[in-house]
C-alpha positions in Angstrom: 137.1 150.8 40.2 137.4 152.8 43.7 135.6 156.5 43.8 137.7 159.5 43.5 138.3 161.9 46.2 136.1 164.6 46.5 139.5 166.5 46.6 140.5 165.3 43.7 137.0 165.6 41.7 137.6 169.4 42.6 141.2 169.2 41.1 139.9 167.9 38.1 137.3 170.2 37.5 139.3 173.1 37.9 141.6 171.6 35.7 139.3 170.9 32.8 137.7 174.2 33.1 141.1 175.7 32.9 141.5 173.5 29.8 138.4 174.7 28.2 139.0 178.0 28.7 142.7 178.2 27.3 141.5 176.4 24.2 138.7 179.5 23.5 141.5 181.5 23.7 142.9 179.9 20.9 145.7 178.3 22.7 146.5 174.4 23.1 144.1 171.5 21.9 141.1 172.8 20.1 137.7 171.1 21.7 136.3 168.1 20.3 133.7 168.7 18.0 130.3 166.8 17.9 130.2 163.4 15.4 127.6 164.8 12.9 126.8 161.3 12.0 125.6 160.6 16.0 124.2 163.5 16.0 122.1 163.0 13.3 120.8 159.6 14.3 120.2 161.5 17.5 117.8 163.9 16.4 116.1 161.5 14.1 115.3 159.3 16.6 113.5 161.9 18.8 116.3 162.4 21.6 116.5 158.6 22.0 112.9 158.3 23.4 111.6 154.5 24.0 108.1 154.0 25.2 107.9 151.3 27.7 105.7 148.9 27.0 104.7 147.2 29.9 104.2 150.8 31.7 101.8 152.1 29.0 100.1 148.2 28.8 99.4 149.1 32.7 98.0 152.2 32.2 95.5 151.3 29.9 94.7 148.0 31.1 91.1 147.5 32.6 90.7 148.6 36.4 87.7 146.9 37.6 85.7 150.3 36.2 81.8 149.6 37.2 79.4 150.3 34.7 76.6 152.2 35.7 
């Protein structure tokens, strides 16, 4: 898929703000409101945080520490 314009990322932007702001006024499509299911599974799940495994198994794996 080829990368918009910048010209046209601009259109667009203006064009969805427009949007957004004629449909706080109450006028055209209402916005789309959040799946409460997702949302839910979401915040359960701590924001969707995953440790990474072999980062934390390198961080606590042995240096070559001398003992003293």
């Amino acid at each position: 898929m080829a990368k918009t314009a910048r010209k046209n990322r601009a259109r667009n932007a203006r064009r969805k703000a427009r949007a957004l702001n004629a449909s706080m006024r109450g006028e055209g499509e209402a916005p789309r409101g959040r799946n409460q299911m997702v949302l839910g599974m979401i915040l359960h799940c701590k924001g969707s945080r995953f440790t990474d495994r072999k980062k934390q198994a390198s961080k606590k794996a042995c240096r070559g520490k001398t003992k003293e």
